[in-house]
C-alpha positions as CSV (number, residue, x, y, z in Angstrom):
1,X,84.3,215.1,80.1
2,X,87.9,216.5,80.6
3,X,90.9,215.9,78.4
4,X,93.9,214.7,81.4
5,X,96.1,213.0,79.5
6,X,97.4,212.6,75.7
7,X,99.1,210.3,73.6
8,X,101.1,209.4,70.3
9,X,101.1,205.8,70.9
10,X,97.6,203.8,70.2
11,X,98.3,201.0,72.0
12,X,99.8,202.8,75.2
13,X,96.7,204.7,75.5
14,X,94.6,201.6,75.2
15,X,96.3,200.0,78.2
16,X,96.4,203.0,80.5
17,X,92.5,202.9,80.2
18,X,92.4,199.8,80.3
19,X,94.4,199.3,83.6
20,X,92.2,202.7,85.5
21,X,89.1,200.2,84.6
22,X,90.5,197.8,87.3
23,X,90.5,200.7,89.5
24,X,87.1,201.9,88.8
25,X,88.0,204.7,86.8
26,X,86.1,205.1,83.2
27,X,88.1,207.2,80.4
28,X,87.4,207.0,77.1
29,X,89.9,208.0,74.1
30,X,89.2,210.9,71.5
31,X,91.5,211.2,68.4
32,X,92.9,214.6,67.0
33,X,96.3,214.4,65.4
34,X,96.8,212.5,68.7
35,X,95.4,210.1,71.5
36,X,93.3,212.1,74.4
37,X,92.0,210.7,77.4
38,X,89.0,211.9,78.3
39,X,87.5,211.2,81.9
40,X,84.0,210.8,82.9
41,X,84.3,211.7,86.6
42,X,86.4,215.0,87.6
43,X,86.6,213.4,91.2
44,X,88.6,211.1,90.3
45,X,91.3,213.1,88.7
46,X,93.9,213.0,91.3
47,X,93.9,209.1,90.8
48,X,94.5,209.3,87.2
49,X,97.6,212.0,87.4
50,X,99.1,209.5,90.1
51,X,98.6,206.4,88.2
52,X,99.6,208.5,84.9
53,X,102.6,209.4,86.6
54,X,104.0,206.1,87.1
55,X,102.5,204.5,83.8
56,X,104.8,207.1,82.2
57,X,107.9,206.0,83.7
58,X,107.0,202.0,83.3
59,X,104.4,201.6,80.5
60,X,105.6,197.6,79.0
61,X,104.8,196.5,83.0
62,X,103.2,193.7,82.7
63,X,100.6,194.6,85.1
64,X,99.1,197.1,82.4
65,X,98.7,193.7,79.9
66,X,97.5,191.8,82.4
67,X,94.7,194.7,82.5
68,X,93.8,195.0,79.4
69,X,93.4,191.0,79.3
70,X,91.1,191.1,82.1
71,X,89.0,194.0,81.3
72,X,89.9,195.5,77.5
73,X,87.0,196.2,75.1
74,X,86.6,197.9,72.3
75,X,84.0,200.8,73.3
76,X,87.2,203.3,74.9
77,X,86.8,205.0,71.3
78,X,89.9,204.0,70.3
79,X,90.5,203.8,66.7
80,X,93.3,202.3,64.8
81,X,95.6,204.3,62.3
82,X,96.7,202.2,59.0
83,X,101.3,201.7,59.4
84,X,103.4,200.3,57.7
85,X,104.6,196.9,58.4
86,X,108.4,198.1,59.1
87,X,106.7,200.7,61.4
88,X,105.2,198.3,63.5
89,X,108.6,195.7,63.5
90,X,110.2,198.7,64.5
91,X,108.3,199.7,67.4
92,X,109.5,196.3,69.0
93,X,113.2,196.6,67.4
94,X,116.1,198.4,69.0
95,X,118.8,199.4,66.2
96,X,120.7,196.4,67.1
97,X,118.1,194.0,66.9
98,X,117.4,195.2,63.3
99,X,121.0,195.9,62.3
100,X,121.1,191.5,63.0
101,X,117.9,191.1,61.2
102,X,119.2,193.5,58.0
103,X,122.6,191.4,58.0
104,X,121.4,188.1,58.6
105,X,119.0,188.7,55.1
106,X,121.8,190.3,53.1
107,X,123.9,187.3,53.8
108,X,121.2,184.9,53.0
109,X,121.0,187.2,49.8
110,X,124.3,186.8,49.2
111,X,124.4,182.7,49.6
112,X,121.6,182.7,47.1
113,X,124.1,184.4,44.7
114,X,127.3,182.6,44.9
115,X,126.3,179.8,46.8
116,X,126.2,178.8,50.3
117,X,130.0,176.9,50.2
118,X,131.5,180.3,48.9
119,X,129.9,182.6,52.0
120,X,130.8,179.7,54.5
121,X,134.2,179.6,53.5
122,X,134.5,183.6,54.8
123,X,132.2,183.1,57.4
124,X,132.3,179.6,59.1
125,X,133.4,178.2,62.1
126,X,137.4,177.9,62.9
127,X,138.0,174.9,60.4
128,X,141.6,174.7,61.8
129,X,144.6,176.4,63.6
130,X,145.0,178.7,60.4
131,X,141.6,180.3,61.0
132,X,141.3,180.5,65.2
133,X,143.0,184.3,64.9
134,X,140.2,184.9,62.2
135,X,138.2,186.3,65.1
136,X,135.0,187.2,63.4
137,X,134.5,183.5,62.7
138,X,133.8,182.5,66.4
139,X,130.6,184.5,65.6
140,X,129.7,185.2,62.2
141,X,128.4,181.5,61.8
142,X,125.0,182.7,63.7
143,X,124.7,184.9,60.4
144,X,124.0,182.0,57.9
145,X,120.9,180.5,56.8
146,X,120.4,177.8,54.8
147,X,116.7,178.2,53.8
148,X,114.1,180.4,54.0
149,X,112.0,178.5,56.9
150,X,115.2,178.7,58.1
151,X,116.0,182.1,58.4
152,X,112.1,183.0,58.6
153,X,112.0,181.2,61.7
154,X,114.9,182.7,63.5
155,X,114.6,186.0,62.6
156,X,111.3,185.8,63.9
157,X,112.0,185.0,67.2
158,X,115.0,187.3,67.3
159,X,112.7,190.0,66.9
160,X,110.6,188.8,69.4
161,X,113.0,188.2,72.3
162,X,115.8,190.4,71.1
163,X,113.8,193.0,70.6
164,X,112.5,193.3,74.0
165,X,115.7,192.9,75.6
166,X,117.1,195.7,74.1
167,X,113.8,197.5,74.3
168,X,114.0,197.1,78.1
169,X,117.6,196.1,79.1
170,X,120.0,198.0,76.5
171,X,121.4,197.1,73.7
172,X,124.4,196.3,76.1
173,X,122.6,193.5,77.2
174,X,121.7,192.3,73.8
175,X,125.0,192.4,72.8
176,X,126.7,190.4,75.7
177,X,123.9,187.7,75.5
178,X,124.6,187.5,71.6
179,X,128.2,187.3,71.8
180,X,128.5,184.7,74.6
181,X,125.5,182.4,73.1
182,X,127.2,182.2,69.7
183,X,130.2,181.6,70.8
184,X,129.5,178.9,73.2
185,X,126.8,177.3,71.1
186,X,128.9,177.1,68.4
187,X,131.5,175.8,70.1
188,X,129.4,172.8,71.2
189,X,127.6,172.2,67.8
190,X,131.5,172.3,66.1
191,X,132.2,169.0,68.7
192,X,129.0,166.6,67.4
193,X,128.8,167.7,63.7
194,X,132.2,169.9,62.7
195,X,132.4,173.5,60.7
196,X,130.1,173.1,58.2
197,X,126.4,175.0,60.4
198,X,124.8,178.3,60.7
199,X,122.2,180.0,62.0
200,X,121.2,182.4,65.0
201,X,119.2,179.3,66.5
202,X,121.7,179.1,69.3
203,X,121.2,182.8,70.1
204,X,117.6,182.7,70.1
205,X,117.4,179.7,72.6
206,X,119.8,181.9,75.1
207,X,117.1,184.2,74.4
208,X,114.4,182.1,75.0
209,X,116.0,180.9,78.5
210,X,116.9,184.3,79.5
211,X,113.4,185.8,78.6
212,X,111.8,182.9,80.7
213,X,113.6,182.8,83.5
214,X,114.0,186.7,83.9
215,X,110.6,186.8,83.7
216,X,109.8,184.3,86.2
217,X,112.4,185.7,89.1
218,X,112.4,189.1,88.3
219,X,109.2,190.0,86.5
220,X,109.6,194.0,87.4
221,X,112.1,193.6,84.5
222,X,109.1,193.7,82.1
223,X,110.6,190.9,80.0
224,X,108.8,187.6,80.3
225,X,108.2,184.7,78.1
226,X,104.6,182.6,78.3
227,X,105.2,179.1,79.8
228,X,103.4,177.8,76.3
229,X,106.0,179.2,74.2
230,X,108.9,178.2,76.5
231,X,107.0,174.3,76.5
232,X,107.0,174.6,72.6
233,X,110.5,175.4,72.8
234,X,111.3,172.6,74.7
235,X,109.6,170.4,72.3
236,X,111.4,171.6,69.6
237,X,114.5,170.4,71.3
238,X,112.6,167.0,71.5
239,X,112.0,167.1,68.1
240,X,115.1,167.8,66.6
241,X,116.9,164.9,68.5
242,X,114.2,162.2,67.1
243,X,115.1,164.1,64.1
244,X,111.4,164.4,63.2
245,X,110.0,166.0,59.5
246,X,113.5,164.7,58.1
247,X,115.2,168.2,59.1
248,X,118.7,168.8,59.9
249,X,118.6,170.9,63.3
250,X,121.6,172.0,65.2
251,X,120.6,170.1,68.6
252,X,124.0,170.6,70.5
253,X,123.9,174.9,69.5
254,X,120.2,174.9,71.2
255,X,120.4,173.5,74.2
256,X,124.1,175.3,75.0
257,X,122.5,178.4,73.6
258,X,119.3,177.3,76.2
259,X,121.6,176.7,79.2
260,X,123.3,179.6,78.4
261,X,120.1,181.9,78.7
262,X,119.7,180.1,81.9
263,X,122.5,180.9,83.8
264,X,122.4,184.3,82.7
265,X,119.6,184.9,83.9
266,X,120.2,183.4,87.3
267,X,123.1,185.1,87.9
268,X,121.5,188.2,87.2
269,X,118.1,187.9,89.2
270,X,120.0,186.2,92.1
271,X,119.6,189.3,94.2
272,X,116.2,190.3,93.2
273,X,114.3,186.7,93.7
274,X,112.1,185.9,96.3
């Protein structure tokens, strides 16, 4: 066998062998302070450096998943090292995805403290004319949670869908997406209830929508969303507007925040669909 390629990432390694399985190409993985590839069959190294080559530049394509779905097992070699469990968050996080996850839990900290009236009172939505040049408050409502299913639940999916965005689309992306969501989901929920809400919920739907339907017209992005978790979504909207399990649910903030992921991502696949 010959060492042709090497590794820090585990899970990288595993899909690249994975994925040269579908092409008829056996390598196996050896472990010293990093991840070899060893291959089997020398004649078959030109392959390999090709398909290395562009694995390299692209290696969240889908395509290498889809691989290891259809022919992963667990006799490459590959053996696990023990992390941590803010090593492994992080390998999904960009800085701004966790600099929003940090804030959101100080905050919710902070409400445990002094009380949830007290932190809205800084950070709610425009109450009146006195507070519309308080510009902060236009956004800082995503911030609050009132509980922790609440805030467990959010952040969660932040991470999930956030983090990818940022991973593959910048953290410019994130940003604009963030910004636009809260504001206009915000602005909706304000109309049917008033001031008094919180929560990124209306972000993460925009997220949800965008992942989706990015996905589903442009899926060299590398984002995508599984139709079962976009379904589930919808029936959370469903849900919240029988007002099911008695909880109180921001209804109005997730479906703007879902439209909102919708149209951004149409308008910016429209010249990539076909």
């Amino acid at each position: 066998m010959r060492r042709v390629a090497h590794f820090t990432n585990p899970r990288q390694a595993q899909a690249f062998v994975d994925y040269m399985a579908t092409r008829g190409v056996t390598l196996r993985i050896e472990y010293d302070e990093t991840y070899y590839l060893l291959l089997e069959d020398e004649a078959n190294e030109d392959v390999v450096e090709n398909e290395l080559e562009l694995f390299v530049r692209d290696p969240l394509n889908p395509r290498y998943q889809a691989a290891s779905w259809a022919s992963g097992n667990t006799s490459s070699g590959l053996s696990y090292q023990r992390s941590s469990l803010l090593v492994n968050i992080r390998q999904r996080a960009g800085p701004l995805t966790m600099a929003v996850m940090l804030v959101c839990i100080a905050i919710f900290i902070l409400m445990q403290i002094i009380g949830d009236r007290s932190v809205m009172a800084w950070l709610a939505w425009p109450s009146g004319q006195e507070q519309y040049f308080q510009l902060w408050r236009w956004f800082s409502h995503a911030l609050l949670h009132f509980s922790l299913l609440h805030i467990l639940f959010n952040l969660m999916w932040w991470w999930y869908l956030g983090g990818v965005v940022e991973k593959r689309l910048g953290s410019g992306k994130l940003v604009v997406i963030t910004l636009i969501s809260a504001l206009l989901s915000g602005w909706m929920q304000a109309k049917f209830s008033g001031v008094w809400f919180g929560g990124l919920s209306g972000v993460v739907y925009a997220l949800m929508g965008y992942v989706w339907l990015r996905g589903e017209r442009d899926p060299e992005s590398g984002i995508f969303l599984e139709r079962g978790l976009m379904a589930f979504a919808i029936l959370w909207l469903v849900i919240g507007y029988f007002g099911a399990f008695g909880l109180s649910i921001a209804n109005a903030a997730h479906v703007m925040g879902l439209i909102v992921g919708l149209v951004m991502a149409f308008v910016d696949t429209r010249h990539r669909h076909k």
